[in-house]
N, C-alpha and C positions, 0 to 999 in steps of 0.2 A: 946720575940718578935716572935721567932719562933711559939710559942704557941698561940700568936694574931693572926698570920700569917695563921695558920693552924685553930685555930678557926673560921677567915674572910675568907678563903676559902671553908670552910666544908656551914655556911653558905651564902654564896654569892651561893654554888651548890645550897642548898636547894633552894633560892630564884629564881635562875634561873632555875631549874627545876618546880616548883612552876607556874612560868611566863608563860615557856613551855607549861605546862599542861591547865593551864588557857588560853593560846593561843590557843593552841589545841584543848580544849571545845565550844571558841568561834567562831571557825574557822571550825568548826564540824556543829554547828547551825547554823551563819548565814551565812557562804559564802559552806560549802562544800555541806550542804545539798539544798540548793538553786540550787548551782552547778550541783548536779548530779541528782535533779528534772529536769534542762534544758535539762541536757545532756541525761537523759530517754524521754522525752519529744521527745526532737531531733531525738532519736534514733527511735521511735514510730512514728512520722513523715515521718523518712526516709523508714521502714518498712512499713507503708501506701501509701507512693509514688512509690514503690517499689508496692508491692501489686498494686496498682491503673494500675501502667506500664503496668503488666503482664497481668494484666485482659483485657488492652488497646490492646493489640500485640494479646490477644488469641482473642479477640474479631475483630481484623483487621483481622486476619488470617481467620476466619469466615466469615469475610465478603469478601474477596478476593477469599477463596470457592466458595459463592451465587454466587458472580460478575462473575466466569469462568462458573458455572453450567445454570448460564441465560446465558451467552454469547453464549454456549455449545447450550444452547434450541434456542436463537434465531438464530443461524447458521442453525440450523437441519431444524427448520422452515425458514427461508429463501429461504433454497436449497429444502424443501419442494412445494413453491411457486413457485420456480423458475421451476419447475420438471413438475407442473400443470399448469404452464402458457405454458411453451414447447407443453405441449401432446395436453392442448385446443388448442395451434395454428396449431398443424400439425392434430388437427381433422376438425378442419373449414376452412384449407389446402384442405382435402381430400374432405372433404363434398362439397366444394367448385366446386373442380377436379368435382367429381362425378354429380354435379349438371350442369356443362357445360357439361359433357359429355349427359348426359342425352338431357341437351336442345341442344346439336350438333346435333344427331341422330334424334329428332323431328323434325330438321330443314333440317337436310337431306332429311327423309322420306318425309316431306312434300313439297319438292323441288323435290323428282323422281316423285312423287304423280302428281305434280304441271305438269311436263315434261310428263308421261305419260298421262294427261291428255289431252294439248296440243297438246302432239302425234294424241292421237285419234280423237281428233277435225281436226288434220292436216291433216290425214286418210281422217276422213270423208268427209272433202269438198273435196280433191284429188278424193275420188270416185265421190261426185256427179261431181265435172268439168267435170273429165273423161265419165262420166254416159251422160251428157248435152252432153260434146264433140261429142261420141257415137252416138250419138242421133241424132244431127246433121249432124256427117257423114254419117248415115246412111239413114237421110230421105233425105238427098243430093243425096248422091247415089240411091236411091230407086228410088226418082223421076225422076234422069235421065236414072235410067234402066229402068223404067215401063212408062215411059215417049209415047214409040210406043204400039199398040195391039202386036206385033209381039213380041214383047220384053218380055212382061207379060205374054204372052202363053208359052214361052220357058221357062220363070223361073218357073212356077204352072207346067211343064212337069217334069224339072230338079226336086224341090222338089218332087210330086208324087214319083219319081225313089226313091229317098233318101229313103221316108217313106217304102217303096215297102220294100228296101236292110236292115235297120231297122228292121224289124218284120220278 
């Protein structure tokens, strides 16, 4: 029996290694290599997503560059505008200044202008009043001094002398 024994065990190996082996074959074809086509698949996947990522982040990164380098130009231009709006206001400030000052000074001139004008107008009727006044007093008085013969002979005397001491 021993000898069955050992024969049913020598084969029941063979046959389970046999099985084994045969498991093994078929487990090779259709589950392992199925298997490790998913599992490269996946891994090729994951390697593309990975890829895709990096190219995503270098390309963010790029763009968050542009995004500071505009922001960079539109500040620079801002405070460009803001620099030429200042200097146009404080030249149409000036121009301004300058342009009252100018119209003060024709307005002044033309107000002393105006005053000495008036002045002289004020002059000159002052002299003729005084001229008329003059004139009056004086053919007032004439006619009361030359009014007698006696009176008239002494004043053509008196002048005479004058012209006399004159010359």
């Amino acid at each position: 029996m021993e000898k069955l024994l050992g024969e049913f065990s020598f084969g029941l190996f063979i046959w389970q290694t046999a099985i084994v082996v045969a498991l093994l074959l078929m487990l090779r074809k259709f589950a392992w290599k199925p298997i490790l086509n998913t599992i490269n698949e996946r891994e090729a996947g994951i390697r593309s997503a990975m890829k895709s990522a990096e190219e995503a982040r270098a390309e963010m990164q790029n763009l968050q560059a542009d995004n500071e380098r505009i922001l960079k130009e539109a500040r620079a231009e801002r405070d460009g505008l803001l620099k030429e709006a200042r200097e146009l206001r404080q030249k149409m400030i000036d121009d301004a200044k300058g342009e009252a000052k100018v119209q003060a000074e024709q307005l002044i001139a033309q107000a002393k202008e105006a005053i000495e004008n008036e002045k002289q107008v004020a002059i000159t009727s002052l002299k003729n009043e005084v001229a008329d006044l003059s004139l009056q007093i004086a053919e007032t008085l004439t006619k009361e001094q030359l009014s007698s013969d006696k009176k008239q002979t002494e004043l053509v005397q008196k002048l005479l002398k004058d012209v006399d001491l004159k010359a």
